[in-house]
Kinemage of the C-alpha trace (Angstrom):
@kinemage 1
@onewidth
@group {chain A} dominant
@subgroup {mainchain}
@vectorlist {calphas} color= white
{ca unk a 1} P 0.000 0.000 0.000
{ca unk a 2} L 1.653 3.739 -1.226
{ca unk a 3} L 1.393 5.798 1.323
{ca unk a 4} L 1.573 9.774 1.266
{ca unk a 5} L 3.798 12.036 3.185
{ca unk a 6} L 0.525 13.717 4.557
{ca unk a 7} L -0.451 10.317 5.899
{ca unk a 8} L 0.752 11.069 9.068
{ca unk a 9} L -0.807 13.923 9.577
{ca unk a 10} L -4.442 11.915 9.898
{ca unk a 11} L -6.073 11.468 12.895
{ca unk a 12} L -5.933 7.827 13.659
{ca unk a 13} L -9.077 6.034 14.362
{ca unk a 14} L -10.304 2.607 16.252
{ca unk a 15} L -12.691 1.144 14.729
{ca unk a 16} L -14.249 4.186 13.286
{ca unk a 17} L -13.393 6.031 16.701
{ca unk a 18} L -11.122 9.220 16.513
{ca unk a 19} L -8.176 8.802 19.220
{ca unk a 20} L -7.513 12.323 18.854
{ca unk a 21} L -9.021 12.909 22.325
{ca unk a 22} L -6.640 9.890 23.892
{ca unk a 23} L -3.663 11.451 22.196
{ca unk a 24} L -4.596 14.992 23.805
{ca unk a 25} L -5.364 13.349 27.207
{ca unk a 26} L -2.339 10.760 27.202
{ca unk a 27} L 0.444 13.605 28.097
{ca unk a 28} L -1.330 14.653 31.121
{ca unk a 29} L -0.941 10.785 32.416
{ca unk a 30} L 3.022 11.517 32.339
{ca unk a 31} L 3.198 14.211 34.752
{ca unk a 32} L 3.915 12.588 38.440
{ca unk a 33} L 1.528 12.613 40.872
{ca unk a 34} L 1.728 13.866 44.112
{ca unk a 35} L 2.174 11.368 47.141
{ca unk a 36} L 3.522 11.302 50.404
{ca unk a 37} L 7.246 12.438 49.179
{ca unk a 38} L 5.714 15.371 47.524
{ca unk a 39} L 8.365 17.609 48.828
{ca unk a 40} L 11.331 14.985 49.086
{ca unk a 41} L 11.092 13.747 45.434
{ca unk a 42} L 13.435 15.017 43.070
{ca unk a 43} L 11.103 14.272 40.843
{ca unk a 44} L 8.332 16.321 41.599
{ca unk a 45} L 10.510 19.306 43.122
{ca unk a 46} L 12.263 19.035 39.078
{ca unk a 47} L 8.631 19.479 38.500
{ca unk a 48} L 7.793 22.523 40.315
{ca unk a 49} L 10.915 24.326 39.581
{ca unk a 50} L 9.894 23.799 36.048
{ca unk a 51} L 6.153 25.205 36.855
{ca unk a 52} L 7.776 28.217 38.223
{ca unk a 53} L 9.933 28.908 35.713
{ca unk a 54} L 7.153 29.046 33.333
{ca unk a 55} L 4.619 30.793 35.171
{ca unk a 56} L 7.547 33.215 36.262
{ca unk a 57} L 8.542 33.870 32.617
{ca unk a 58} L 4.497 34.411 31.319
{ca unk a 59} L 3.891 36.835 34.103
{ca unk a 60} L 6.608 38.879 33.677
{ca unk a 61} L 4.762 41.001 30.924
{ca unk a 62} L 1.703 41.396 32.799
{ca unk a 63} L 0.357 43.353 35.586
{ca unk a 64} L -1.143 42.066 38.725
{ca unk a 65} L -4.450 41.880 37.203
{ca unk a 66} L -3.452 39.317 34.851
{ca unk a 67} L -1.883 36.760 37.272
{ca unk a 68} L -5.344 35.523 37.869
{ca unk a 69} L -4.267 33.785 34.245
{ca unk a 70} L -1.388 32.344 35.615
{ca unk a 71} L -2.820 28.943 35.970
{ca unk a 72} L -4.582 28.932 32.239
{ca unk a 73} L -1.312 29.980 30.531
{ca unk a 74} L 0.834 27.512 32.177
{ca unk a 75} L -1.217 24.738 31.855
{ca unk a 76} L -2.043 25.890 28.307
{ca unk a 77} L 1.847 25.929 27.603
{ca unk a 78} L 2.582 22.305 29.441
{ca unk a 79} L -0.049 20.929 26.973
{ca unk a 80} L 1.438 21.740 23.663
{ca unk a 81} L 4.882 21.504 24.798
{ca unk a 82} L 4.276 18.078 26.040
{ca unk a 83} L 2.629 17.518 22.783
{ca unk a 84} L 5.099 18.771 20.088
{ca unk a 85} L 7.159 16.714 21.990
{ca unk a 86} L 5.727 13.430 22.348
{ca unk a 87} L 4.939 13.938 18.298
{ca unk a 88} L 8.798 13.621 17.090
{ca unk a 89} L 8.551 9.683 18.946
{ca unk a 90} L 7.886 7.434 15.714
{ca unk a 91} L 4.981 5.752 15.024
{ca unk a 92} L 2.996 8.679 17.201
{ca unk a 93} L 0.410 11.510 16.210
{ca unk a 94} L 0.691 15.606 16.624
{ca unk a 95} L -2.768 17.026 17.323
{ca unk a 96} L -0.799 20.158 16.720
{ca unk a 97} L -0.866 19.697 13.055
{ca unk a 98} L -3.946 20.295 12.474
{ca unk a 99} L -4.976 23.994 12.091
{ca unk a 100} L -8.895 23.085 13.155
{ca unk a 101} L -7.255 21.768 16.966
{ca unk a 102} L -5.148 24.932 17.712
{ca unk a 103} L -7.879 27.429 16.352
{ca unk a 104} L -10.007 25.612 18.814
{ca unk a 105} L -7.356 26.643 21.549
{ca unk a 106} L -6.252 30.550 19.829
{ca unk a 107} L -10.039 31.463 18.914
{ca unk a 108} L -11.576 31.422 22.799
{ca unk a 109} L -8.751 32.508 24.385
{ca unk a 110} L -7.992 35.533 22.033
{ca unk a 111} L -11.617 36.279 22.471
{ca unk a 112} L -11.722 36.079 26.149
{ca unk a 113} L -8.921 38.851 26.359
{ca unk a 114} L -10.729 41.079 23.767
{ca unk a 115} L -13.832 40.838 25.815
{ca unk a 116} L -11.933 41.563 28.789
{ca unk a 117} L -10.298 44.576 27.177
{ca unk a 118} L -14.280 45.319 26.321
{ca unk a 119} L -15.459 44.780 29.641
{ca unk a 120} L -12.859 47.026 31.441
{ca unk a 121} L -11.782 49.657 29.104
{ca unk a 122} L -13.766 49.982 26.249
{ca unk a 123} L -12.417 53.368 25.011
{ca unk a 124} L -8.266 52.466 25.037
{ca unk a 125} L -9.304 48.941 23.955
{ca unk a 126} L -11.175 50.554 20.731
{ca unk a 127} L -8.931 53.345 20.791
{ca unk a 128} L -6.096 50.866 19.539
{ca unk a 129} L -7.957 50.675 15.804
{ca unk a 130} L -6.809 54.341 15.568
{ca unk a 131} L -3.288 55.639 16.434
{ca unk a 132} L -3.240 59.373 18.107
{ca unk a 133} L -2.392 61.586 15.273
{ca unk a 134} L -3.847 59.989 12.140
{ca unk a 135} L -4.297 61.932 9.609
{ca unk a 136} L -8.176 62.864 8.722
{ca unk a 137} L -8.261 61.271 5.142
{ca unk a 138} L -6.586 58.055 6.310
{ca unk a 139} L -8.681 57.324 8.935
{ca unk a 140} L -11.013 54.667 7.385
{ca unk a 141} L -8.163 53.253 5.883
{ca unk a 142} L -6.305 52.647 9.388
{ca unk a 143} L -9.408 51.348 11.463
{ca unk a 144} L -9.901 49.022 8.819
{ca unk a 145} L -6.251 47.986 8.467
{ca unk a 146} L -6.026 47.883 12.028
{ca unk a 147} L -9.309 46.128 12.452
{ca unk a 148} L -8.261 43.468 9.927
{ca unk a 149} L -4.804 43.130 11.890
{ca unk a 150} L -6.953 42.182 15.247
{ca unk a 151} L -9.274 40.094 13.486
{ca unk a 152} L -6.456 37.866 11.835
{ca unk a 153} L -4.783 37.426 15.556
{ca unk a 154} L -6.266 34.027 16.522
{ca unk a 155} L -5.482 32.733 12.696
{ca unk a 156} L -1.769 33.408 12.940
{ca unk a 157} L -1.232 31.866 15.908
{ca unk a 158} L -2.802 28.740 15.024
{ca unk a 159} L -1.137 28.706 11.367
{ca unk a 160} L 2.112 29.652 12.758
{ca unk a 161} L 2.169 26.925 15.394
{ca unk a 162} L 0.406 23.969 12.458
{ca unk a 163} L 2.826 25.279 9.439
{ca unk a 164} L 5.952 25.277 11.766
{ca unk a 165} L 5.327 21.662 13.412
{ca unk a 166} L 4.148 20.202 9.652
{ca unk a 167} L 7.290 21.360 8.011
{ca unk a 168} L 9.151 19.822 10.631
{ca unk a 169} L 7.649 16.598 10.482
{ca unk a 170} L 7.653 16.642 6.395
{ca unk a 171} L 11.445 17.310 6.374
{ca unk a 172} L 12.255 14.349 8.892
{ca unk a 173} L 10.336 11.868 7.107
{ca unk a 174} L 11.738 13.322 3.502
{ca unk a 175} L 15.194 12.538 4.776
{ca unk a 176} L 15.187 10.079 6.861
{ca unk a 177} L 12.887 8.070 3.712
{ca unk a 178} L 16.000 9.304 1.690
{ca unk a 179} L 18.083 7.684 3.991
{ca unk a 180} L 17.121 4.178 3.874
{ca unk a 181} L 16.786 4.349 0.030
{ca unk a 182} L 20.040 5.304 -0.155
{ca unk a 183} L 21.679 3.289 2.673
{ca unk a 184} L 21.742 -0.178 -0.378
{ca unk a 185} L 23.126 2.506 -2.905
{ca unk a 186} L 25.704 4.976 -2.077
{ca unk a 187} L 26.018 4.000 2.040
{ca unk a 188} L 28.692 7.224 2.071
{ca unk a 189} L 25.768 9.054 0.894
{ca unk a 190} L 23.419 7.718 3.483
{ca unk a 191} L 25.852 8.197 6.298
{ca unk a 192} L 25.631 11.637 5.536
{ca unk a 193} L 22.355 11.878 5.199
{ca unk a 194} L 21.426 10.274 8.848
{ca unk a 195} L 23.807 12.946 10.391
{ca unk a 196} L 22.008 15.263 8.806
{ca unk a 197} L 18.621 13.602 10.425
{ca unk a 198} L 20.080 13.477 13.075
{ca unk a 199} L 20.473 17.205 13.275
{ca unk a 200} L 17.334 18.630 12.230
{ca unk a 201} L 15.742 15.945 15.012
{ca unk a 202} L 17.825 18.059 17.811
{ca unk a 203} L 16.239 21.762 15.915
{ca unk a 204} L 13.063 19.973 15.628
{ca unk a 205} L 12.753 19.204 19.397
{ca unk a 206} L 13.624 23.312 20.295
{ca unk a 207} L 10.979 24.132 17.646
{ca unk a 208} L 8.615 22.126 19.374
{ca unk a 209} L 9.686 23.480 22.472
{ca unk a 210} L 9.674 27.384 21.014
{ca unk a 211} L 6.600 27.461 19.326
{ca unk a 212} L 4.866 26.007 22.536
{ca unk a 213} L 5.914 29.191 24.268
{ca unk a 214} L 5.486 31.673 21.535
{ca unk a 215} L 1.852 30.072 20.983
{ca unk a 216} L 1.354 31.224 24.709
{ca unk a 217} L 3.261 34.169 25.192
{ca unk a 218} L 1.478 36.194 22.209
{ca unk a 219} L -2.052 35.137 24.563
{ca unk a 220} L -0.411 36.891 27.530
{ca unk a 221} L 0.627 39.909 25.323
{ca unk a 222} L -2.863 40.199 23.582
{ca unk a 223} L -4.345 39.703 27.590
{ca unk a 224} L -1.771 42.548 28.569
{ca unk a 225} L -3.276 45.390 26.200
{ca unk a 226} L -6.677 44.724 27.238
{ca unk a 227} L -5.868 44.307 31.130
């Protein structure tokens, strides 16, 4: 059976059952949990440095009001970098290559801060369609440019984190495929070739790790000029 490069970017299915839910769910089951060596394993206090770290690196932008996020952003970022992660192992699935999964995660929370912006300070939150100083004649022109720029927020940051992980993935498999055909031919060649793999595996892994934290920290900026 001939089987596509895209192939692996469908979401596999038991018996006519998507398992995109079990592959979302499964990450969380690697995380330790807490017993009665919560404080004395090195584990779990590797764990909680981590968590601060994080949480200490998304706050920094933000204002006290905005720490009530603190929880949502972290966990948010733990998700997909977990994720990304877990997707370079063979033989696995990326729910973060497909664009319909991380709109579902950029769409409400974009929203939530616009409302919130909204909600708290209508006039500087609508005041950002129109710089101070604009022209008279270019006016409509800006709030609509500046409108469109807003309204296209939640679709680059799920196309930028999709198009990023899918090239990825598309590259490894195009060269580690040329690999193995070459590995009978030219085995110099191949050699090569697997170094090379090898390589873009170890950029691959900080893109994964990257674009998890760029996906989140351009939330906490958008949350920042509405707070």
């Amino acid at each position: 059976m001939n089987l596509s490069f895209f192939d692996q970017f469908t979401s596999p299915c038991l018996l006519g059952i998507p398992l995109i839910l079990l592959s979302l769910l499964f990450p969380t089951l690697l995380l330790p949990m807490p017993n009665n060596r919560w404080i004395t394993n090195r584990l779990s206090t590797l764990q909680l440095w981590f968590f601060h770290l994080i949480t200490k690196q998304l706050m920094i932008p933000l204002n006290k009001s905005g720490h009530k996020w603190a929880l949502l952003l972290t966990a948010l970022m733990l998700l997909l970098l977990m994720i990304n992660l877990l997707g370079l192992l063979p033989y696995t699935f990326t729910p973060t290559t497909q664009l319909s999964m991380n709109m579902a995660l950029a769409f409400p929370l974009w929203l939530a801060t616009l409302l919130i912006g909204l909600r708290n300070q209508p006039s500087i939150t609508l005041g950002h369609l129109l710089p101070e100083g604009t022209p008279t004649p270019l006016i409509p022109a800006l709030i609509l440019i500046e409108t469109t720029s807003l309204l296209i927020r939640p679709l680059a940051l799920g196309v930028r984190l999709t198009a990023n992980l899918t090239a990825g993935h598309l590259l490894i498999q195009l060269i580690s495929t040329a690999t193995t055909v070459l590995l009978p031919i030219m085995p110099t060649a191949s050699i090569l070739t697997a170094l090379i793999l090898f390589l873009l595996t170890i950029l691959e892994v900080a893109v994964a790790m990257i674009q998890a934290y760029v996906f989140v920290l351009l939330l906490s900026l958008y949350l920042q000029e509405n707070i």
